[in-house]
C-alpha positions in Angstrom: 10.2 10.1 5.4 9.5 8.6 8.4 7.9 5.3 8.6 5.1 5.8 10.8 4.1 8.3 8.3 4.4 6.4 5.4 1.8 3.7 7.4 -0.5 6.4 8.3 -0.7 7.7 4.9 -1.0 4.2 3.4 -3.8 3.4 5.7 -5.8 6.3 4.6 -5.6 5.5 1.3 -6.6 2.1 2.3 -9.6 3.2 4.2 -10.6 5.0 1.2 -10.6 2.0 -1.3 -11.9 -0.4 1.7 -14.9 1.4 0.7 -15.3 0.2 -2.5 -17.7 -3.0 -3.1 -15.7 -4.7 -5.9 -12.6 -6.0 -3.8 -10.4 -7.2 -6.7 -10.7 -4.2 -8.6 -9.9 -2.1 -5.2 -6.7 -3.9 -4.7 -6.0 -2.9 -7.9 -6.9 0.7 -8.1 -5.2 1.1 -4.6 -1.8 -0.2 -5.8 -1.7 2.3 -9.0 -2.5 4.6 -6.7 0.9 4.3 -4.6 2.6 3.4 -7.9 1.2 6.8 -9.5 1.4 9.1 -6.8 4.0 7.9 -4.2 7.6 8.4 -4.7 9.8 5.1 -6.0 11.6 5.3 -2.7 8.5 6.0 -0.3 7.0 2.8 -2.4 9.8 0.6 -2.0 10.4 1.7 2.0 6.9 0.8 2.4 7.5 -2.2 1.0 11.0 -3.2 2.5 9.1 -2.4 6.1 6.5 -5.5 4.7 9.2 -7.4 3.5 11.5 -7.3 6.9 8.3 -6.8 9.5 5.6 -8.1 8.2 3.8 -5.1 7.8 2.4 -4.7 10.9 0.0 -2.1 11.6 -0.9 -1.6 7.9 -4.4 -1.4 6.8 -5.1 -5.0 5.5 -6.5 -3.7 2.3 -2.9 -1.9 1.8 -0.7 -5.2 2.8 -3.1 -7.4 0.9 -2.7 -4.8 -2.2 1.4 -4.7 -1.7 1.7 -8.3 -2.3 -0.7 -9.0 -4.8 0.4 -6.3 -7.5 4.5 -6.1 -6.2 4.9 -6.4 -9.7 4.0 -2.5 -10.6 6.1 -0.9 -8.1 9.3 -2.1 -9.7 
């Protein structure tokens, strides 16, 4: 998959839990949501393009999520 779709998709999701008044809990939900729904190898694209680029043009809430909970997309 292509990695500007990969961003776009991630930002929608992140729009979508941005939303959300309980910020902790978003990060959260938003990072089970990629770990549930996403494809190990869309998860760990997404997060090699953070890793090696800094993740630019993701959603904040969507970087902010990667690094906090890296731990479940192991």
């Amino acid at each position: 998959m292509e990695m500007d779709n990969l961003i776009r998709m991630a930002n929608q999701i992140g729009h979508f839990f941005d939303a959300m008044p309980d910020r902790p809990e978003a990060l959260e939900q938003l990072a089970q949501h990629l770990r549930r729904f996403w494809e190990r190898r869309m998860r760990e694209r997404l997060l090699a393009f953070v890793d090696d680029e800094g993740g630019a043009g993701l959603h904040p809430m969507v970087l902010e999520a990667l690094v906090l909970h890296r731990g479940l997309f192991g």
